[in-house]
TIMIKE-716018 format. One record per residue (C-alpha): residue number from 1; z, y, x. Coordinates in nm, 2 decimals. Example, Ala and Ser with C-alpha at 12.3 -4.5 7.8 and 13.67 -1.06 7.14 Angstrom:
<rs>
+-----+--------+--------+--------+
:  nr :      w :      v :      u :
+-----+--------+--------+--------+
:   1 :   0.78 :  -0.45 :   1.23 :
:   2 :   0.71 :  -0.11 :   1.37 :
+-----+--------+--------+--------+
</rs>
This chain:
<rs>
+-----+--------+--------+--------+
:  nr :      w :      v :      u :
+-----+--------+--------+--------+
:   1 :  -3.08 :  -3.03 :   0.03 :
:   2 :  -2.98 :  -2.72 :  -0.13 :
:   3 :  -2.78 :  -2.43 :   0.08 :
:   4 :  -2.47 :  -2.39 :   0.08 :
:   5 :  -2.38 :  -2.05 :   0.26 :
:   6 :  -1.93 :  -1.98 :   0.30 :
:   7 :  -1.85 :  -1.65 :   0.46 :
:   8 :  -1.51 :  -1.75 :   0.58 :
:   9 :  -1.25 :  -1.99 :   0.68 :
:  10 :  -0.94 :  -1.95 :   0.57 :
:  11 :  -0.75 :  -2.08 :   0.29 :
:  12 :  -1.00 :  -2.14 :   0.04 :
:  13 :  -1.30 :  -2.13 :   0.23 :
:  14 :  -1.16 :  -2.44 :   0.47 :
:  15 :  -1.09 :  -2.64 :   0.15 :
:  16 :  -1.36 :  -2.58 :  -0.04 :
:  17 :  -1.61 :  -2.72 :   0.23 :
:  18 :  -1.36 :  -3.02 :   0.32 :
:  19 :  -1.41 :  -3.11 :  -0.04 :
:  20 :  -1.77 :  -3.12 :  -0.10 :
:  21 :  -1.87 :  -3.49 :  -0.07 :
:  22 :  -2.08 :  -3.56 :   0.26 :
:  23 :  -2.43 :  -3.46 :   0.31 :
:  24 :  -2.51 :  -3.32 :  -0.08 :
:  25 :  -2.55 :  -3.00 :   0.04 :
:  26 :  -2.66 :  -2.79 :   0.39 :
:  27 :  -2.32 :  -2.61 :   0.42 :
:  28 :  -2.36 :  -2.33 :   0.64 :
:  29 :  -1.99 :  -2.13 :   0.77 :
:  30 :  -1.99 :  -1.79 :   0.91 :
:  31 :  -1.71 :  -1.63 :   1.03 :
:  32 :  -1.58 :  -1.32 :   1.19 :
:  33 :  -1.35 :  -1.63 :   1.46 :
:  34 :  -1.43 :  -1.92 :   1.56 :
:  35 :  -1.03 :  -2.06 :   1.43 :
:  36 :  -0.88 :  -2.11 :   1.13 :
:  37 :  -0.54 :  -1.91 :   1.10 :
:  38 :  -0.20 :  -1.98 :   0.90 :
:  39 :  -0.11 :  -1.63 :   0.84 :
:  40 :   0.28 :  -1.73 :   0.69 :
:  41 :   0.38 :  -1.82 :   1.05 :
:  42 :   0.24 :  -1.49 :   1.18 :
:  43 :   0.56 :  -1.30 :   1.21 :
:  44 :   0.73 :  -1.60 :   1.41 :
:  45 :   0.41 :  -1.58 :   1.65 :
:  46 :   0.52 :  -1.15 :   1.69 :
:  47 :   0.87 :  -1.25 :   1.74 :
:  48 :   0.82 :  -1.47 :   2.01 :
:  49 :   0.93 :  -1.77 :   1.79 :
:  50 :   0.59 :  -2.00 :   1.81 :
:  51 :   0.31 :  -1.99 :   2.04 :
:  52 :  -0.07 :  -1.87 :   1.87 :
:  53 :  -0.18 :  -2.17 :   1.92 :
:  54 :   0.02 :  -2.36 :   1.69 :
:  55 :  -0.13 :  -2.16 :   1.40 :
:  56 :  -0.46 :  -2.14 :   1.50 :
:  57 :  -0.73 :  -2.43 :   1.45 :
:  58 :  -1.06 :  -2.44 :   1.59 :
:  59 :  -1.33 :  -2.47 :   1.32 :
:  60 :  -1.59 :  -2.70 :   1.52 :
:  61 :  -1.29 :  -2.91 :   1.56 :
:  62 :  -1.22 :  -2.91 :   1.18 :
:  63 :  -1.55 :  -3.05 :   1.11 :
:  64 :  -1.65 :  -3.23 :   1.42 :
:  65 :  -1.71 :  -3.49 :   1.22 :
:  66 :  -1.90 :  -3.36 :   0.91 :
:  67 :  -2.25 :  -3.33 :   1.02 :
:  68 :  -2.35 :  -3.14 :   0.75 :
:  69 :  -2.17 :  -2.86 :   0.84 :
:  70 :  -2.33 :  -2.60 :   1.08 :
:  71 :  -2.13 :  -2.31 :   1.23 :
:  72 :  -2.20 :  -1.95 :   1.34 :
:  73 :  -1.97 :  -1.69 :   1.48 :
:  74 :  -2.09 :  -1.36 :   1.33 :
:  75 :  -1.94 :  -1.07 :   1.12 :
:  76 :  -2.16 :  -1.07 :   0.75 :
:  77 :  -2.27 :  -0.69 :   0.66 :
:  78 :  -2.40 :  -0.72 :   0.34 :
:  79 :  -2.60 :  -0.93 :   0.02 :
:  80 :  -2.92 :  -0.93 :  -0.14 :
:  81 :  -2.88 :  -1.13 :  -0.48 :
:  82 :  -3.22 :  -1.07 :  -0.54 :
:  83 :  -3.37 :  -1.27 :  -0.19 :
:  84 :  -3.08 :  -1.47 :  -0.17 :
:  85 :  -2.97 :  -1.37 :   0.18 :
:  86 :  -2.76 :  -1.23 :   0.39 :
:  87 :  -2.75 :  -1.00 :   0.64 :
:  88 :  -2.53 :  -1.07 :   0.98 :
:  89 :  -2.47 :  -0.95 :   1.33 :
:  90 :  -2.72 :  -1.22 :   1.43 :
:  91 :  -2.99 :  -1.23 :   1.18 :
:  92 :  -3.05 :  -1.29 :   0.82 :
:  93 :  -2.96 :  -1.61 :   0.64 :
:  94 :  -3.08 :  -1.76 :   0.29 :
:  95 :  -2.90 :  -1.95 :   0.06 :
:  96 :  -2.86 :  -2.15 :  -0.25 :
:  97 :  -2.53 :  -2.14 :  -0.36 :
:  98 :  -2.28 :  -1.80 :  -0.14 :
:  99 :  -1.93 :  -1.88 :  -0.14 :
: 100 :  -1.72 :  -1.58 :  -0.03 :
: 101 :  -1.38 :  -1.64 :   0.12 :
: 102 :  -1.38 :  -1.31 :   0.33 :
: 103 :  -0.98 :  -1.24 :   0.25 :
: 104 :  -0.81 :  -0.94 :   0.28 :
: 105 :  -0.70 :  -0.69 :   0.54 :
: 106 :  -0.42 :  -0.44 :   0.56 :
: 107 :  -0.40 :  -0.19 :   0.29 :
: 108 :  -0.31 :   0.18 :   0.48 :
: 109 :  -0.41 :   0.38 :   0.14 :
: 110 :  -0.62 :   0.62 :   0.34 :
: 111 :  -0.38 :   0.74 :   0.58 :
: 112 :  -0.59 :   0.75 :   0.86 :
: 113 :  -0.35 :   0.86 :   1.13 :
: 114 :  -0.11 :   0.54 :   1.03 :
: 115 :  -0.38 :   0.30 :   1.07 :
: 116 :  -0.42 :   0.45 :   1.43 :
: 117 :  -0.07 :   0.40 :   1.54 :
: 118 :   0.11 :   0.13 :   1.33 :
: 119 :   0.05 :  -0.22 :   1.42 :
: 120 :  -0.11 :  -0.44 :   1.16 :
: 121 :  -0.01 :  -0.87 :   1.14 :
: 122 :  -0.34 :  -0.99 :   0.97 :
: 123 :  -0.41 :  -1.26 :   1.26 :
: 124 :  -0.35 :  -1.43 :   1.51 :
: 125 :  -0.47 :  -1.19 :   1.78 :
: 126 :  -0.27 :  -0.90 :   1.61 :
: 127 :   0.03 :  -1.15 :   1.53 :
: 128 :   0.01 :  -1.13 :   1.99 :
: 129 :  -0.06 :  -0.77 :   2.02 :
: 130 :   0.29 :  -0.69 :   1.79 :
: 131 :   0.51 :  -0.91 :   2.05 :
: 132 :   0.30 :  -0.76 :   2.35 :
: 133 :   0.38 :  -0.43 :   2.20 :
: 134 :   0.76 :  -0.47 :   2.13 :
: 135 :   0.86 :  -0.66 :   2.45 :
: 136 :   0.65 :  -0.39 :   2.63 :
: 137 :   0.91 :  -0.15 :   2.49 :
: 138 :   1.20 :  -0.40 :   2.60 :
: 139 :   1.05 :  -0.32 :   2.93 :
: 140 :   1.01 :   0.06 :   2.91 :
: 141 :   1.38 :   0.08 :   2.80 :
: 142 :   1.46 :   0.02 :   3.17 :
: 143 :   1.31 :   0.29 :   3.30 :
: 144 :   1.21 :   0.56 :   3.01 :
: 145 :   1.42 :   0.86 :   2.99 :
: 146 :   1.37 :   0.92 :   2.63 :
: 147 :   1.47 :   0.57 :   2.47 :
: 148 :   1.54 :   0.65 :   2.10 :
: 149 :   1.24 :   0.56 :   1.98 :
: 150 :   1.21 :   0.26 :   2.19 :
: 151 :   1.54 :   0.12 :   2.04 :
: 152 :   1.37 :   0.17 :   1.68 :
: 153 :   1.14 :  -0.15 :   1.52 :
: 154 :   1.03 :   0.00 :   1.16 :
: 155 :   0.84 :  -0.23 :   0.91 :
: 156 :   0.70 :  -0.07 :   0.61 :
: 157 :   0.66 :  -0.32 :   0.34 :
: 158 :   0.97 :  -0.57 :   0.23 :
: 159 :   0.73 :  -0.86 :   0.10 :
: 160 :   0.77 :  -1.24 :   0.22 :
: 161 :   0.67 :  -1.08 :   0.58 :
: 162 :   0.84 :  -0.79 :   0.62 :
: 163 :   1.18 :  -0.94 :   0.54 :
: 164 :   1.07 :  -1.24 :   0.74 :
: 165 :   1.00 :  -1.04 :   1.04 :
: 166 :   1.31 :  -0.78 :   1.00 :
: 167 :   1.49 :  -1.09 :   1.02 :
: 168 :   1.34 :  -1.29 :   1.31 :
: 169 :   1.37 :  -0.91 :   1.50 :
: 170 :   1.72 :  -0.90 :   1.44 :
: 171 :   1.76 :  -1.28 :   1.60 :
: 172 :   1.60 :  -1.14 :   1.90 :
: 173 :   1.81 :  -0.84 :   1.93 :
: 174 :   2.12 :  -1.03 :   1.90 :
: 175 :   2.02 :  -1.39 :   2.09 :
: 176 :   1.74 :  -1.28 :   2.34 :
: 177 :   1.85 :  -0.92 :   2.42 :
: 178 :   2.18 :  -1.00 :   2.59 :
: 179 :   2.04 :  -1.28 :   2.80 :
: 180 :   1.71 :  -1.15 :   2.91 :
: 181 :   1.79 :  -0.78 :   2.92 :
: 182 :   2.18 :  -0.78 :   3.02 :
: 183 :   2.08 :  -0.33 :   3.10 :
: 184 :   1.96 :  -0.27 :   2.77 :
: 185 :   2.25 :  -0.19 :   2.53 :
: 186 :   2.14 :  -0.40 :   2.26 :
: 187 :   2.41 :  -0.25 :   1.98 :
: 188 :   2.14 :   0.05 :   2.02 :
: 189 :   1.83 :  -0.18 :   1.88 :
: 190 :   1.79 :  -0.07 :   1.52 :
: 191 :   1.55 :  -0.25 :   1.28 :
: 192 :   1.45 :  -0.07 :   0.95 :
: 193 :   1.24 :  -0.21 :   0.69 :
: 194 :   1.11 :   0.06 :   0.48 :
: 195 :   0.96 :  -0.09 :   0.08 :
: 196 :   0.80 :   0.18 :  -0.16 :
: 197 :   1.01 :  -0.01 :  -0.46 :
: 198 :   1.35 :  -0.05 :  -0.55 :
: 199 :   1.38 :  -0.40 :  -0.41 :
: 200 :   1.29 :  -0.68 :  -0.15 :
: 201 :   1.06 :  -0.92 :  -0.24 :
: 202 :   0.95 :  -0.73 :  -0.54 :
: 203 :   0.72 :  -1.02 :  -0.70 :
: 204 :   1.02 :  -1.29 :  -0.67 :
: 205 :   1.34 :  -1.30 :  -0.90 :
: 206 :   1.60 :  -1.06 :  -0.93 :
: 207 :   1.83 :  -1.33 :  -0.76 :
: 208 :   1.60 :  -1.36 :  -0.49 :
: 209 :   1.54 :  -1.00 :  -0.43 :
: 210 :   1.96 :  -0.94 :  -0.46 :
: 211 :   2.02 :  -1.19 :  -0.22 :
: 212 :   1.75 :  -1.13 :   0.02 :
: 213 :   1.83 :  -0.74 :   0.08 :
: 214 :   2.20 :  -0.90 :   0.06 :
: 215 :   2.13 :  -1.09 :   0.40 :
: 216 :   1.96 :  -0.84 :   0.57 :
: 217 :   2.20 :  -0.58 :   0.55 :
: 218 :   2.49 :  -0.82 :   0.62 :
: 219 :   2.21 :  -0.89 :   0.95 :
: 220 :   2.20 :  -0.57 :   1.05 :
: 221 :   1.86 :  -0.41 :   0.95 :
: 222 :   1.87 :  -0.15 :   0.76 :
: 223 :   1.66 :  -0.12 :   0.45 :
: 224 :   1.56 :   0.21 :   0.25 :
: 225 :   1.39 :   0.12 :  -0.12 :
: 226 :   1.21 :   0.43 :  -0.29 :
: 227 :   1.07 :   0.59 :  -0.01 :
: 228 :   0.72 :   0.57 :   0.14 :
: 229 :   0.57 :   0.68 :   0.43 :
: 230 :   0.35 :   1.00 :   0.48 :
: 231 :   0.30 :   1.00 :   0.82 :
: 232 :   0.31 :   0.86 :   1.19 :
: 233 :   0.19 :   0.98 :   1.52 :
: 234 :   0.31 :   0.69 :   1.72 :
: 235 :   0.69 :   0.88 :   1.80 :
: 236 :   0.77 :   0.96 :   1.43 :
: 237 :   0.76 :   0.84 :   1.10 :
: 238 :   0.79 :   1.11 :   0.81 :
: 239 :   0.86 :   0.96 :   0.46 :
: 240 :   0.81 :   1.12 :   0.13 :
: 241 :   1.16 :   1.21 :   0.13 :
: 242 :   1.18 :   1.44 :   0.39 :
: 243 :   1.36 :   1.19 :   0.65 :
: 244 :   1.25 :   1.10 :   1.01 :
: 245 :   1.25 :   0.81 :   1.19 :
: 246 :   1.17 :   0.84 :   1.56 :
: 247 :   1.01 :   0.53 :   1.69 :
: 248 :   0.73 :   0.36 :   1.89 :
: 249 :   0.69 :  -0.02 :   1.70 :
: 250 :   0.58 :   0.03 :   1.37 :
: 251 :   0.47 :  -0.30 :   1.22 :
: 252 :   0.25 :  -0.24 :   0.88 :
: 253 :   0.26 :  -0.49 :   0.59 :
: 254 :   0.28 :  -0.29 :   0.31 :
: 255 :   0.00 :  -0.43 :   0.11 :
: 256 :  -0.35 :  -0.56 :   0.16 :
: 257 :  -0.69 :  -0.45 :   0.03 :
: 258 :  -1.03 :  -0.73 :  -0.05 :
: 259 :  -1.30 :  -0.75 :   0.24 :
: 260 :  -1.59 :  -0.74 :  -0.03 :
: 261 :  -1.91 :  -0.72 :   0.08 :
: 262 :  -2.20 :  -0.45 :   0.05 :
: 263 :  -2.47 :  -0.56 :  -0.19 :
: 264 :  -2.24 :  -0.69 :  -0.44 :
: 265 :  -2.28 :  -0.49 :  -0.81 :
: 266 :  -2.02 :  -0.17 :  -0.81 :
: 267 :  -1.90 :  -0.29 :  -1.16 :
: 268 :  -1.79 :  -0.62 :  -0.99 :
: 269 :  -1.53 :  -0.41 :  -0.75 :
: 270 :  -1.22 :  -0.39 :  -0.92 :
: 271 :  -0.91 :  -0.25 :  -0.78 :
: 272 :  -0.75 :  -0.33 :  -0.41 :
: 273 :  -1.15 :  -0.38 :  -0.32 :
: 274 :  -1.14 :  -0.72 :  -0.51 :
: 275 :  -1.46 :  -0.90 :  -0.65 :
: 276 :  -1.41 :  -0.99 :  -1.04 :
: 277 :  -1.50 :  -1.32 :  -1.06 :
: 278 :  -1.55 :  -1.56 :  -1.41 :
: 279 :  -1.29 :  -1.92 :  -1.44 :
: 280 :  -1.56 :  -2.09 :  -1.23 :
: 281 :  -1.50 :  -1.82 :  -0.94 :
: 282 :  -1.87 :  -1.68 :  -1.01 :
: 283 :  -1.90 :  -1.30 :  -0.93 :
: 284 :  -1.98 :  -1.12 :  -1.24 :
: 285 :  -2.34 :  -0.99 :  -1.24 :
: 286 :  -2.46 :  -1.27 :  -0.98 :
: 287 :  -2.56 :  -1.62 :  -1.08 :
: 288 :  -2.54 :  -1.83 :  -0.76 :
: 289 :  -2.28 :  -1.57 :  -0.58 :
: 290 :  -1.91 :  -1.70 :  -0.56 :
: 291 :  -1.60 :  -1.58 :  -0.43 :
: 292 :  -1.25 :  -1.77 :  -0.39 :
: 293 :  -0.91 :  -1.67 :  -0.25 :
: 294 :  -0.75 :  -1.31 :  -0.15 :
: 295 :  -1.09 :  -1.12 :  -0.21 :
: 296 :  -1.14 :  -1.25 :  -0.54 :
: 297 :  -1.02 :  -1.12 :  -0.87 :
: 298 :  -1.00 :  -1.35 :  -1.19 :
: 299 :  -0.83 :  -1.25 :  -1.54 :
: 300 :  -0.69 :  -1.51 :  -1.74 :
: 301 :  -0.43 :  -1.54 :  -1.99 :
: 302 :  -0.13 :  -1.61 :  -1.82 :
: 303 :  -0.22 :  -1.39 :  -1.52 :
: 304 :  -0.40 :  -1.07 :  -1.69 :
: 305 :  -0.35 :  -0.84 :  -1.40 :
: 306 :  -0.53 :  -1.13 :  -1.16 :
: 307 :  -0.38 :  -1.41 :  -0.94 :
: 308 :  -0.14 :  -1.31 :  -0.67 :
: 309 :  -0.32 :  -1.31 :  -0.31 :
: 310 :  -0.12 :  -1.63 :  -0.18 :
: 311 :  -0.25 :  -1.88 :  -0.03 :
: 312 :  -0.19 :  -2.17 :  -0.29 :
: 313 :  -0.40 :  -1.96 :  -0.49 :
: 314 :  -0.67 :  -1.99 :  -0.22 :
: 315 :  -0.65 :  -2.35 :  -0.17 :
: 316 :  -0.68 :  -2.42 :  -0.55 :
: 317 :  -0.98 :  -2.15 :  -0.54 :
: 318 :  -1.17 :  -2.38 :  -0.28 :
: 319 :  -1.09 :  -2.72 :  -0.43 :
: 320 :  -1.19 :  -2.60 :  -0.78 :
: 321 :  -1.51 :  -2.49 :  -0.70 :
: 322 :  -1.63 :  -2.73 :  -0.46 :
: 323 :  -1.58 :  -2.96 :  -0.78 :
: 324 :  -1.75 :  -2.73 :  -1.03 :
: 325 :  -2.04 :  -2.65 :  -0.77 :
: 326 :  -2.12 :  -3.05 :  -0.75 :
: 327 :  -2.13 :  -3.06 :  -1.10 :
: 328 :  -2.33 :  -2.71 :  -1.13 :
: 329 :  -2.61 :  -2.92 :  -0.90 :
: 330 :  -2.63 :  -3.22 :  -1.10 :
: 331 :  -2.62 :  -3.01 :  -1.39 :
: 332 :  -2.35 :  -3.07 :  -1.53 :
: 333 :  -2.17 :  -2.84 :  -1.83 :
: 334 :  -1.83 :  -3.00 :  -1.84 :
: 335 :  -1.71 :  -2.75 :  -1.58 :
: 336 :  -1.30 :  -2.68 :  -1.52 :
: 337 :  -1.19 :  -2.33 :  -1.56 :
: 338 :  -0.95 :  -2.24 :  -1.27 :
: 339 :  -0.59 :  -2.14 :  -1.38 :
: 340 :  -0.31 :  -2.09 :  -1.10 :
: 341 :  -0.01 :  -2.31 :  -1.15 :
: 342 :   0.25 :  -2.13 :  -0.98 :
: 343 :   0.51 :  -2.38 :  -0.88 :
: 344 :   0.73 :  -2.15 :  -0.70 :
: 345 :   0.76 :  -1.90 :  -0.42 :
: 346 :   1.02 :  -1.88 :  -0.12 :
: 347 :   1.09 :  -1.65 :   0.17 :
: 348 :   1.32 :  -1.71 :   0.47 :
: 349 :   1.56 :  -1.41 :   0.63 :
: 350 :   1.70 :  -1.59 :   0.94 :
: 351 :   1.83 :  -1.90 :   1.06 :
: 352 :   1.95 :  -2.11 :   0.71 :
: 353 :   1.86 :  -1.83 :   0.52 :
: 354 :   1.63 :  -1.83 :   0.30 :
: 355 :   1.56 :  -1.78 :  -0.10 :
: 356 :   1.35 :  -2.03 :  -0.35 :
: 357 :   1.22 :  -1.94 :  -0.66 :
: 358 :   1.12 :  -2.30 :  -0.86 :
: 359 :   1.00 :  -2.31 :  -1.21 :
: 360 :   1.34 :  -2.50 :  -1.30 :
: 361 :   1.54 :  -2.36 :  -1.01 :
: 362 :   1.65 :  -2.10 :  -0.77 :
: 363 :   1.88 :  -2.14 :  -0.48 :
: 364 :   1.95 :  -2.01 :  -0.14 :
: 365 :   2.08 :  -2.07 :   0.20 :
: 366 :   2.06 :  -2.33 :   0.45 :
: 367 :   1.91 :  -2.58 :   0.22 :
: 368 :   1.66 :  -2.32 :   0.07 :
: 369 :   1.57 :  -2.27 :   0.46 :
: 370 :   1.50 :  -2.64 :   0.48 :
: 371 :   1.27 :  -2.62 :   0.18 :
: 372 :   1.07 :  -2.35 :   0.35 :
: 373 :   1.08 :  -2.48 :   0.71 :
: 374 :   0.95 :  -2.83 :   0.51 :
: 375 :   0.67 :  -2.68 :   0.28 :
: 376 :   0.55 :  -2.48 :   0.57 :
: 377 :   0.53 :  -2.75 :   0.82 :
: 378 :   0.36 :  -2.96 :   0.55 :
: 379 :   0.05 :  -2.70 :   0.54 :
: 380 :   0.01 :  -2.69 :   0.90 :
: 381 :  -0.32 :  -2.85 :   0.97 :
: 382 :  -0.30 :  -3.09 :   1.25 :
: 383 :  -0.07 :  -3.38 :   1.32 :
: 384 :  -0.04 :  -3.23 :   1.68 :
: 385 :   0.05 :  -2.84 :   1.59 :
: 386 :   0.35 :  -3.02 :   1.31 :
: 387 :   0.51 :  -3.19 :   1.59 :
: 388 :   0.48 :  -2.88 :   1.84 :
: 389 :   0.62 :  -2.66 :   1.54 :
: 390 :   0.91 :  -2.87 :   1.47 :
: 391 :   1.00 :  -2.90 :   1.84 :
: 392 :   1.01 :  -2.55 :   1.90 :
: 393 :   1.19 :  -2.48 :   1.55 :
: 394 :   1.44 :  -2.77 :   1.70 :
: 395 :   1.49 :  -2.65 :   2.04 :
: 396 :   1.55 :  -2.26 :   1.93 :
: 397 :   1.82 :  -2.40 :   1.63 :
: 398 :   2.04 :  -2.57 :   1.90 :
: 399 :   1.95 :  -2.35 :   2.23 :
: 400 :   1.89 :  -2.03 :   2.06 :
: 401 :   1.71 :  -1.93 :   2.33 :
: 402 :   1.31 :  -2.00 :   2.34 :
: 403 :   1.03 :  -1.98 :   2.63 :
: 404 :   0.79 :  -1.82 :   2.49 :
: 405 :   0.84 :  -1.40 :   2.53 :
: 406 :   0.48 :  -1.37 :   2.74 :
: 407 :   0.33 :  -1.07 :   2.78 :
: 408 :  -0.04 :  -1.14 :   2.76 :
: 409 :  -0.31 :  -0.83 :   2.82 :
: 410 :  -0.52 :  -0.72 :   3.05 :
: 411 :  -0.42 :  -0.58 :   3.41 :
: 412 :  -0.38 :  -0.22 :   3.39 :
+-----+--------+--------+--------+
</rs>
């Protein structure tokens, strides 16, 4: 059987090896963790919302039973096109056919000193280390003499997860706060969310963006468009317009930047470290080399700049190819160019709040927040982790008040 090699599970590499048909091909999976993550529930696992668990799948257990499908936790270094192989943190690999699904990570833009301090939310184990971090503060407030900057959450970045976690922030302040910290004065919490543009949710409509920022500030949080940030130490945040923010919990989601590998032709790098790919998702320059999802970069016309880096563009990625890749091994020529069918995008702000952009409609409020709470529940994986979802979604609508504010690190 020819070799299939996928360097990564998420999105679009988990769909594309689900749908290859059964023992056609020696698939191969290698990734960096040995669980599949839901990174739109992220924030809620930071804010103490959902436990990690509930978005995280083990990949053995995913294909338990596909006994074509062999494993290996490793992180991938680089490719040879010309051996067909790759190198790994524990050996070197051939293949027939490379699918690579290695995602994205968190765009700093070269400031090296923010990258140090801020606090990234690209998986689960960060998504843990962001609510370790800010209920750590909670704590310090108790006893610290200088508070300010403990008082102070900033997120840069007002995409789908920075408004979502400004939001779910300012539901802790208000509901949690009061009962589990009756010392702290909680009127002093502030929560800023900082966006480089002149609006929220800059890729959704106007009466999404209005509305959004509309919430927020009616919330509480307070949101500054236009500016960016220069610099942070871990006490301060400088912005390009000469302000200061003093603060310790700086949670980065400004943007995200391609995890392509070494070894794959320089002309095939296009901006935000993307790999160009053709309709089929084959990387320009390589024959047998493909690459799906967030890392990859295809040019059609209705999207000339590129798919957006969502997940539904992912999913489609994976099922696409798996198709054209059977067809590609029985060859086949009658194979379907990919083109992304956006059939809307949504964000939620807070309890029923939340925006919907359809192709035919756009609406908010509590019924928008049922559409999202819906969709989202759908694309959890397991039977199991939707019914532990909803309950805890259920119990913190009519209690207000959830179980889950663990702090989870090592002894000091």
């Amino acid at each position: 059987m020819k070799k299939v090699v996928v360097i990564g599970c998420g999105f679009g590499g988990l769909q594309f090896v689900r749908h290859l048909k059964k023992n056609r091909f020696d698939i191969l999976v290698i990734d960096k963790i040995n669980h599949h993550q839901f990174p739109p529930l992220f924030y809620q696992v930071a804010a103490s919302q959902i436990e990690p668990s509930t978005v995280s799948f083990p990949i053995r257990k995913i294909f338990q039973n596909r006994k074509d499908v062999r494993i290996r936790l490793a992180k991938v270094y680089s490719l040879n096109a010309g051996e067909k192989t790759i190198d790994t943190s524990i050996g070197t690999f051939s293949y027939d056919y490379l699918v690579i699904a290695t995602g994205s990570r968190t765009n700093f833009y070269g400031n090296r000193q923010v990258e140090e301090y801020a606090l990234g939310l690209k998986s689960t184990y960060q998504a843990i280390n962001v609510r370790n971090f800010i209920l750590m503060n909670f704590e310090k407030l108790l006893y610290e003499t200088d508070k300010e900057g403990l008082y102070n959450i900033v997120i840069v970045g007002a995409g789908a997860t920075g408004v979502e976690m400004a939001g779910a922030f300012v539901e802790m302040k208000r509901e949690v706060l009061p009962k589990d910290y009756p010392h702290i004065d909680s009127s002093k919490v502030s929560v800023y969310l900082l966006e480089g543009g002149s609006n929220t949710l800059s890729t959704m409509s106007r009466f999404a963006q209005d509305y959004s920022e509309k919430y927020l500030r009616d919330m509480g949080v307070i949101v500054k468009t236009n500016v960016i940030v220069t610099n942070y130490d871990g006490n301060e945040i400088t912005l390009n317009n000469g302000e200061t923010i003093r603060s310790k919990s700086v949670i980065w989601s400004a943007g995200i930047t391609g995890n392509a590998l070494d070894g794959i032709p320089p002309q095939s790098i296009v901006r935000g470290g993307r790999i160009k790919v053709d309709r089929i998702n084959r990387v320009e320059g390589l024959s047998d080399v493909f690459a799906i999802g967030d890392v990859a970069y295809m040019e059609t016309s209705n999207y000339p700049k590129g798919h957006p880096q969502v997940a539904n563009v992912a999913i489609g990625h994976g099922k696409n190819l798996a198709k054209n890749l059977q067809y590609i091994h029985l060859r086949k020529t009658n194979l379907r160019p990919y083109e992304y069918r956006n059939l809307g995008t949504m964000a939620t702000v807070s309890r029923n709040k939340a925006v919907v952009d359809l192709p035919f409609a756009k609406f908010k409020g509590r019924f928008a927040w049922l559409v999202w709470m819906f969709l989202h529940l759908m694309l959890i994986l397991s039977v199991r982790n939707k019914l532990i979802v909803f309950i805890n979604w259920a119990w913190n609508y009519v209690t207000r008040n959830n179980s889950l504010r663990l702090i989870l690190k090592d002894q000091d």
